[in-house]
NUVEXZA-762548 format. One record per atom (N, C-alpha, C, O, CB): residue number from 1; residue in one letter; atom name; x, y, z. Coordinates in nm, 2 decimals, m for minus. Glycine has a CB too. Example, Ala and Ser with C-alpha at 12.3 -4.5 7.8 and 13.67 -1.06 7.14 Angstrom:
BEGIN
   num   residu   atome     east    north       up
     1        A       N     1.32    m0.57     0.78
     1        A      CA     1.23    m0.45     0.78
     1        A       C     1.32    m0.33     0.78
     1        A       O     1.42    m0.33     0.85
     1        A      CB     1.13    m0.45     0.90
     2        S       N     1.28    m0.22     0.71
     2        S      CA     1.37    m0.11     0.71
     2        S       C     1.29     0.00     0.79
     2        S       O     1.34     0.11     0.80
     2        S      CB     1.41    m0.06     0.57
//
This chain:
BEGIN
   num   residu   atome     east    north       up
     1        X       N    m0.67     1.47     1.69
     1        X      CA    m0.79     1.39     1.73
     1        X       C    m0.77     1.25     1.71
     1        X       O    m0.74     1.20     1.60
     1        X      CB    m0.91     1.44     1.64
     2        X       N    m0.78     1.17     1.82
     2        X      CA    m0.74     1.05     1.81
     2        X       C    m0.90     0.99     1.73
     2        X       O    m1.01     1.04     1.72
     2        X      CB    m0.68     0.99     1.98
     3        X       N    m0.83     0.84     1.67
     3        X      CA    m0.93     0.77     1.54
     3        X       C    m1.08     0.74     1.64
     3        X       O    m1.19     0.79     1.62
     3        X      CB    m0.83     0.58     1.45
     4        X       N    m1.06     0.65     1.72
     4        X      CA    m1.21     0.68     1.83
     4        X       C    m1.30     0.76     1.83
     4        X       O    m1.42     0.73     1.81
     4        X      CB    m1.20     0.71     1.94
     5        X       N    m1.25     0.90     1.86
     5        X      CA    m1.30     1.06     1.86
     5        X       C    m1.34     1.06     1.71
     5        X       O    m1.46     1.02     1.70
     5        X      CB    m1.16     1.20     1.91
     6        X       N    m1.30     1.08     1.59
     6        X      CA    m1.35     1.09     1.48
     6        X       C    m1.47     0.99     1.45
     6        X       O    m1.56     1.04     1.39
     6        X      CB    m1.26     1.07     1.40
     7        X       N    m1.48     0.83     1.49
     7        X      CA    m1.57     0.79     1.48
     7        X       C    m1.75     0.79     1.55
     7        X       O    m1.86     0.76     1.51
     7        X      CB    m1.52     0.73     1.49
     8        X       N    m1.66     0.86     1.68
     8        X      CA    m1.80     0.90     1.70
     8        X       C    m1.81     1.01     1.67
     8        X       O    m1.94     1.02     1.65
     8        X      CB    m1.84     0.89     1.82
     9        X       N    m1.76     1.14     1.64
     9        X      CA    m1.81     1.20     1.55
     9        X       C    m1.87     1.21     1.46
     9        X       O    m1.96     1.29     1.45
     9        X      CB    m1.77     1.24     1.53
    10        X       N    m1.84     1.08     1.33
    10        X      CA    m1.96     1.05     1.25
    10        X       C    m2.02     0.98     1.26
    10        X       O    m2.09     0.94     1.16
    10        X      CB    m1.95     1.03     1.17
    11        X       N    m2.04     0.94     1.35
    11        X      CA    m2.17     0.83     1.39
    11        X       C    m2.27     0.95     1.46
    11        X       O    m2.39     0.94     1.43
    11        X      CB    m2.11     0.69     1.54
    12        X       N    m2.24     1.03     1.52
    12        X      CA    m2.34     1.13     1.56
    12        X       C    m2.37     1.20     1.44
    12        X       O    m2.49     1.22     1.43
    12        X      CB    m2.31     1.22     1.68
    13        X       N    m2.31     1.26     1.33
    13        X      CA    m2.37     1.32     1.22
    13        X       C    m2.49     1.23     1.15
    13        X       O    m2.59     1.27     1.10
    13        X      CB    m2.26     1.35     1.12
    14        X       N    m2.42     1.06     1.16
    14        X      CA    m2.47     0.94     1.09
    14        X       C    m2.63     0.98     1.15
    14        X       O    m2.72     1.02     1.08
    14        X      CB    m2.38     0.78     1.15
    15        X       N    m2.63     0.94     1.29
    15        X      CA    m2.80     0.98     1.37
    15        X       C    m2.83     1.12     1.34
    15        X       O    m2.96     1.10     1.33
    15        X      CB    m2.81     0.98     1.55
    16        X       N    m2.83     1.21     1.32
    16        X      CA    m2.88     1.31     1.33
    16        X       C    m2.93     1.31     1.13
    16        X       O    m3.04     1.34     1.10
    16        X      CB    m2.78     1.43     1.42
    17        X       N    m2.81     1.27     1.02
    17        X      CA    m2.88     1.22     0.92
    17        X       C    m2.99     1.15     0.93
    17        X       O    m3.10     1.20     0.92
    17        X      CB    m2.81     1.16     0.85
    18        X       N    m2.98     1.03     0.95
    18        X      CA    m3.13     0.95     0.95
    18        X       C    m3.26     1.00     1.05
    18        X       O    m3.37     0.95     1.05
    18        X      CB    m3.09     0.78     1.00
    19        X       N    m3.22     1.11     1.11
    19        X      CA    m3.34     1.13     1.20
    19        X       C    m3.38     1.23     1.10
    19        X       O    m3.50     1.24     1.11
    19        X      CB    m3.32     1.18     1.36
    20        X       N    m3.31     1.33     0.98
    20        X      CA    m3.33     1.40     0.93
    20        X       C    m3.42     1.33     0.82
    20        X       O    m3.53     1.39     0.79
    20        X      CB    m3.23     1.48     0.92
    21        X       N    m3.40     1.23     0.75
    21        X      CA    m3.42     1.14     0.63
    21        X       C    m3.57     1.11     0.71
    21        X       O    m3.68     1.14     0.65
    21        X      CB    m3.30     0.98     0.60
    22        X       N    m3.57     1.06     0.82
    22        X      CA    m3.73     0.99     0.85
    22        X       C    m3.82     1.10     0.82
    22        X       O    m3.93     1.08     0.76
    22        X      CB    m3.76     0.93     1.02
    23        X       N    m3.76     1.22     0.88
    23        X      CA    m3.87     1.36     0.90
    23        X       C    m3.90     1.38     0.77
    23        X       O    m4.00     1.45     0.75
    23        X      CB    m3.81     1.52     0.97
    24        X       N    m3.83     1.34     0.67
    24        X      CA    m3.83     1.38     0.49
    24        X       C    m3.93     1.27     0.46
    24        X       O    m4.04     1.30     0.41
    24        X      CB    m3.65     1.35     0.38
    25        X       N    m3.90     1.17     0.50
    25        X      CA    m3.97     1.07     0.46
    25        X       C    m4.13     1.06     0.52
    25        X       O    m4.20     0.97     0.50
    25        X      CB    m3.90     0.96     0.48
    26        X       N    m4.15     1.16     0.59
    26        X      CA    m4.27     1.19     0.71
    26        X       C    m4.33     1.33     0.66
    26        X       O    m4.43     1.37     0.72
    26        X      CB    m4.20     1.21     0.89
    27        X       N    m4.29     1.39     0.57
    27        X      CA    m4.38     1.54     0.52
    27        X       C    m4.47     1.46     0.41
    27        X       O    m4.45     1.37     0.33
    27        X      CB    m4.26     1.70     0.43
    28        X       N    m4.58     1.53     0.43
    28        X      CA    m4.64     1.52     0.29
    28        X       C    m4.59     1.59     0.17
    28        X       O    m4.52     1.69     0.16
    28        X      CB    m4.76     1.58     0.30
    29        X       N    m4.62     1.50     0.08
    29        X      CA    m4.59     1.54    m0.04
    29        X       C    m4.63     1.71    m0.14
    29        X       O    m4.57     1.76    m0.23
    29        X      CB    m4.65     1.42    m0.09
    30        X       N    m4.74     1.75    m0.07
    30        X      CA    m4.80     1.79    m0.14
    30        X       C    m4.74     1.97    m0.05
    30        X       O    m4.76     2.08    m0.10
    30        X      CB    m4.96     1.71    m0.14
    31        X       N    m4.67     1.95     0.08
    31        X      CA    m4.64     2.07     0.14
    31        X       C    m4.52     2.10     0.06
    31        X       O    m4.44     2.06     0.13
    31        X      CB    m4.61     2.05     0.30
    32        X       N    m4.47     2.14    m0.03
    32        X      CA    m4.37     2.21    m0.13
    32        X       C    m4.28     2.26    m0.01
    32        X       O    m4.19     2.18     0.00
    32        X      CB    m4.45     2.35    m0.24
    33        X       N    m4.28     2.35     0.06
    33        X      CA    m4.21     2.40     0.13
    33        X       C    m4.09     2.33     0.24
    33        X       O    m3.97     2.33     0.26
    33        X      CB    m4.29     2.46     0.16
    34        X       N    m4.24     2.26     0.33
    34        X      CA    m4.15     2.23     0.45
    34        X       C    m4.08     2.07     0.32
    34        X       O    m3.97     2.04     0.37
    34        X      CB    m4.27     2.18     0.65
    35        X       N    m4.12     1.99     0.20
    35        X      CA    m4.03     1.88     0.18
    35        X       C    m3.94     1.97     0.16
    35        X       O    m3.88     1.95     0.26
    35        X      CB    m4.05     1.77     0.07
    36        X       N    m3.88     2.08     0.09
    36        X      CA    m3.77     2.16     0.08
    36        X       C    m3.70     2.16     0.15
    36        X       O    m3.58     2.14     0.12
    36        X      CB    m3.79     2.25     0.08
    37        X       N    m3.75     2.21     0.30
    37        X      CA    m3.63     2.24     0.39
    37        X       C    m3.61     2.08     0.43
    37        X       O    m3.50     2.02     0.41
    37        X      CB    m3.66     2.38     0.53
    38        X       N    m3.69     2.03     0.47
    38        X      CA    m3.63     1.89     0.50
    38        X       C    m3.54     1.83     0.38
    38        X       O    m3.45     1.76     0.41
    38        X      CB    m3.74     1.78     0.53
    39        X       N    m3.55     1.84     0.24
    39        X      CA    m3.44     1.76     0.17
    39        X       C    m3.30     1.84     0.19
    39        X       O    m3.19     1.77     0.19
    39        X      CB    m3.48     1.75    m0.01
    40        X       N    m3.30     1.99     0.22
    40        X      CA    m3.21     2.08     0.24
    40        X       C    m3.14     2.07     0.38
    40        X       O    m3.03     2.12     0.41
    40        X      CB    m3.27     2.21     0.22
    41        X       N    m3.20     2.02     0.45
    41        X      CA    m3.16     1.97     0.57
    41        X       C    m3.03     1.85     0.59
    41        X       O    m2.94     1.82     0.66
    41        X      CB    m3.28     1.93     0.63
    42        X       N    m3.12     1.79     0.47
    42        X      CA    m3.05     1.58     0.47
    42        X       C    m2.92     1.63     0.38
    42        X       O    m2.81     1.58     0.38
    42        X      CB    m3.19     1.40     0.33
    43        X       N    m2.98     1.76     0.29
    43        X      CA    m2.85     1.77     0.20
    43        X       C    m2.76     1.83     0.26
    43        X       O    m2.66     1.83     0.20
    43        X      CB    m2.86     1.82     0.09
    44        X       N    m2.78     1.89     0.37
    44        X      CA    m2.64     1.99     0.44
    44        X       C    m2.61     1.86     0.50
    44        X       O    m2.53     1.79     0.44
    44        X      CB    m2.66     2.15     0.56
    45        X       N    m2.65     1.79     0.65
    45        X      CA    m2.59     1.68     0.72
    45        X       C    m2.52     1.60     0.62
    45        X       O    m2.40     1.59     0.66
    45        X      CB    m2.70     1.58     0.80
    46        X       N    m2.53     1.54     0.48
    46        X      CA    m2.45     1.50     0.38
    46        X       C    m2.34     1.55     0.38
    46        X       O    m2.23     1.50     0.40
    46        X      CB    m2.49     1.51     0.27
    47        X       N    m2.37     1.70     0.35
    47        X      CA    m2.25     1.77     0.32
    47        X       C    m2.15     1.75     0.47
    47        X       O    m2.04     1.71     0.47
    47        X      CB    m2.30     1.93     0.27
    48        X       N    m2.21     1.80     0.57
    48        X      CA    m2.09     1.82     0.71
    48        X       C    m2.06     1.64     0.75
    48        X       O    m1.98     1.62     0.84
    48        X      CB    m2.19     1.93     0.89
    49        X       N    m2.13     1.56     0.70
    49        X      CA    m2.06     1.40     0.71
    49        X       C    m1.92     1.38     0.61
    49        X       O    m1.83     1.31     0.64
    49        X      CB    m2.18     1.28     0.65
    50        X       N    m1.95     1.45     0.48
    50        X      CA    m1.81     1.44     0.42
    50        X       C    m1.75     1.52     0.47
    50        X       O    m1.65     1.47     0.50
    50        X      CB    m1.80     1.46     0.29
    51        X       N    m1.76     1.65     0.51
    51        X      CA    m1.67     1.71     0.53
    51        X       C    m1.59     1.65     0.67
    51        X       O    m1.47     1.67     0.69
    51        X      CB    m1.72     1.85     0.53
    52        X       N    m1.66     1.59     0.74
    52        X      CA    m1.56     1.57     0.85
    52        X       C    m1.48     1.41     0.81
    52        X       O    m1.38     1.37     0.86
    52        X      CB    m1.66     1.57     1.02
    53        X       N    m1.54     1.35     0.75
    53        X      CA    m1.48     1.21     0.69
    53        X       C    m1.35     1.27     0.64
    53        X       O    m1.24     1.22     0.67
    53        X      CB    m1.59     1.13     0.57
    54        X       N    m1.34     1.39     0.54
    54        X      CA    m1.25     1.44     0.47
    54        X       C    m1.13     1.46     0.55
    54        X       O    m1.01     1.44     0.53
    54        X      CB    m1.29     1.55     0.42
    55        X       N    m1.21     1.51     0.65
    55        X      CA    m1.09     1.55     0.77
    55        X       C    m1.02     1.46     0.82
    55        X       O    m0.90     1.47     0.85
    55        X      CB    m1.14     1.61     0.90
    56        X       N    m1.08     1.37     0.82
    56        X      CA    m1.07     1.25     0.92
    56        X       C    m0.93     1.17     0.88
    56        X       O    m0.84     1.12     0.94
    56        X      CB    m1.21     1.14     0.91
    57        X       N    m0.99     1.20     0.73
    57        X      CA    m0.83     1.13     0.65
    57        X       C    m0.73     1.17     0.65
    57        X       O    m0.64     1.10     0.60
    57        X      CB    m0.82     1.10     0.54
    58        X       N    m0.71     1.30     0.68
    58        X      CA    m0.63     1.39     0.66
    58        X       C    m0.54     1.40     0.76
    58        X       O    m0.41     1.39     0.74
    58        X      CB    m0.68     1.49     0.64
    59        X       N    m0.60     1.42     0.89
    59        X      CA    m0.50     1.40     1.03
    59        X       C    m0.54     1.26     1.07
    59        X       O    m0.49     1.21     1.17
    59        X      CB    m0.54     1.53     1.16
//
């Protein structure tokens, strides 16, 4: 995968994080549930941004 291709790869994880962060930042507080899956959401896109950064360094 040439270095280009990896960047936009995390630049689209990058957007789809912060679109996930606004929706977190957009539940009420008081809905227990849905802030759940939205912090569980911000916390997987975290997770698959390292993981492909990981990659990235690798090849």
């Amino acid at each position: 995968m040439r270095k280009d291709e990896v960047f936009v790869g995390l630049g689209r994880i990058i957007v789809r994080l912060e679109r996930a962060r606004h929706r977190l930042l957009s539940v009420d507080p008081g809905d227990k549930e849905k802030l759940l899956a939205a912090s569980r959401k911000v916390d997987e896109l975290i997770m698959e941004y390292y993981r492909a950064k990981s990659n990235a360094t690798r090849g």
